[in-house]
N, C-alpha and C positions, 0 to 999 in steps of 0.2 A: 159506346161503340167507338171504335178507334176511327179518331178523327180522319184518317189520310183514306177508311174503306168509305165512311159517309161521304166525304167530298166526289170519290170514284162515283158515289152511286146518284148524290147529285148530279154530278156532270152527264153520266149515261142518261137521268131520266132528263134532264134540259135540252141534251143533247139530241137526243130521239125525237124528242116533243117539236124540234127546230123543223129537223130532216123531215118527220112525216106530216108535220101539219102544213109542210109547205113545197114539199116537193112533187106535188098533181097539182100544182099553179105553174111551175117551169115551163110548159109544154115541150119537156124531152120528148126526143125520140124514146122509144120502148127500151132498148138497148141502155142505154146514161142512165133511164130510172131504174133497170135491174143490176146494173154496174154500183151505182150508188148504193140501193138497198144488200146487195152482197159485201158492198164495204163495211155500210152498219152492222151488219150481222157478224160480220169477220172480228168485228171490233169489240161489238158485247160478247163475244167468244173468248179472246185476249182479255177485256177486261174482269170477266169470270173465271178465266183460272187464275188470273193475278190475283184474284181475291180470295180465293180458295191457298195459293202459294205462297202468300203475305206475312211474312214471319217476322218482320221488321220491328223493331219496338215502335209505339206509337209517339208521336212527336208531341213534346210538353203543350201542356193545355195554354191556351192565350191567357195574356193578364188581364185583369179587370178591364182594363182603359182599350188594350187592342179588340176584348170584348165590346164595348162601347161600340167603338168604331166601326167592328162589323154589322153591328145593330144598325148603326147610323145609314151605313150604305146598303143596306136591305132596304129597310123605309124608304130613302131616297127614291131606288132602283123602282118599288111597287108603288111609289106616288107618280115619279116621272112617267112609266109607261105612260098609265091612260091618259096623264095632261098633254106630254106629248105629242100624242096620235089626236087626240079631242083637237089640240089647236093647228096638227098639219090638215087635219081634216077640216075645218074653218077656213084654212089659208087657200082650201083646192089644191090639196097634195096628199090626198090619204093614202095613194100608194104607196109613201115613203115610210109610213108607220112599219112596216115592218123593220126598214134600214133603221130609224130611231130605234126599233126593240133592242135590237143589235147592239147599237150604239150605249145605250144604257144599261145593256145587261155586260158588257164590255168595260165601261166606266166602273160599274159596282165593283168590278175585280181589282180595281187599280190599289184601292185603300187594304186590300186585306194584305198584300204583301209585308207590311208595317205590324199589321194586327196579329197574322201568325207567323213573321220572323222569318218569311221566305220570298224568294223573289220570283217564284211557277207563278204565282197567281198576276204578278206584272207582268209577265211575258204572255199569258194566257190573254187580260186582259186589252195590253197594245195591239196583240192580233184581232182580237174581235174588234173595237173600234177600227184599226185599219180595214179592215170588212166591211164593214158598214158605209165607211168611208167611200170606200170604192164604189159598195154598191148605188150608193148615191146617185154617184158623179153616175154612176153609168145609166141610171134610172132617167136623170134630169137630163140625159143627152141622148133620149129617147129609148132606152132598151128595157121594152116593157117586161120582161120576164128578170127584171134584174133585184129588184129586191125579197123576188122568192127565191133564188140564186143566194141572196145575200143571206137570207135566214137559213137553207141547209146548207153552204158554205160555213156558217155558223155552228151550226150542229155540229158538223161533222170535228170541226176544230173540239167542242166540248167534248165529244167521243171520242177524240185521238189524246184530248189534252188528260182524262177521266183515266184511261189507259195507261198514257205516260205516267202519272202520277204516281201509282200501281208499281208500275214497272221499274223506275228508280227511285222509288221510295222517297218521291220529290224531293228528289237530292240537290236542288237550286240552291245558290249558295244563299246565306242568313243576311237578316237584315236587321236592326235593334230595332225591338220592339218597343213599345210603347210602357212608359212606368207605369206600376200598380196596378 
């Protein structure tokens, strides 16, 4: 499958996965949560004809080593979650577990920009860490609705980001990859 529709279709399903598993914890108004959900929708609409539109040759396959490296930050990303959350949850902070998902699933993006030769997945992932970031700080200065906030603030970036990507043929400029 051509790499740049799989990443699209990851993004869309991590993306959704953010937005609805956690936006009936916001307590919106009715209005913000049909506003949101119209956006999601607006979004997997753009991102399915991009993909249907997609005519772009598909971007060379990674080399071994930036293979590697993607491995490496997967593991990472599926070990740290639940250590993560296990020990914010010990500390009497499980609320934040969702701003650490953020934050780790944000992190795992930073190494593939080296690993596939482009710099989308850097700028994808400093925004999500910036998210997370925030939602924190705004969590721990009391705004209880802020790290499910932070998760479909999330989402919605991997929906927009899953789109873009589509849409200029993550045309970020390159970055050397990694030998062999």
């Amino acid at each position: 499958m051509h790499g740049r529709r799989l990443g699209s279709l990851v993004g869309v399903v991590g993306g959704l996965a953010f937005v609805l598993g956690n936006l009936g914890s916001t307590h919106a108004p009715v209005v913000a949560v049909v506003l949101v959900v119209a956006a999601v929708a607006a979004l997997l609409v753009l991102v399915a004809r991009a993909w249907v539109r997609d005519t772009a040759p598909p971007p060379p396959p990674p080399s071994r080593a930036g293979l590697r490296l993607y491995g490496v930050a997967v593991v990472a990303m599926v070990v740290l979650i639940p250590v993560g959350s296990a020990l914010l949850g010990a500390a009497g902070a499980p609320e934040l577990s969702r701003c650490w998902v953020v934050l780790v699933v944000g992190a795992h993006f930073l190494p593939f920009g080296r690993a596939f030769g482009t710099t989308v997945f850097v700028g994808l992932g400093a925004v999500l860490v910036g998210v997370s970031v925030v939602g924190a700080v705004a969590a721990t200065l009391g705004a209880a609705t802020a790290p499910a906030w932070t998760a479909v603030v999330a989402g919605l970036v991997l929906l927009a980001s899953a789109w873009w990507g589509l849409r200029t043929g993550a045309g970020a400029p390159s970055l050397p990859r990694p030998p062999g």
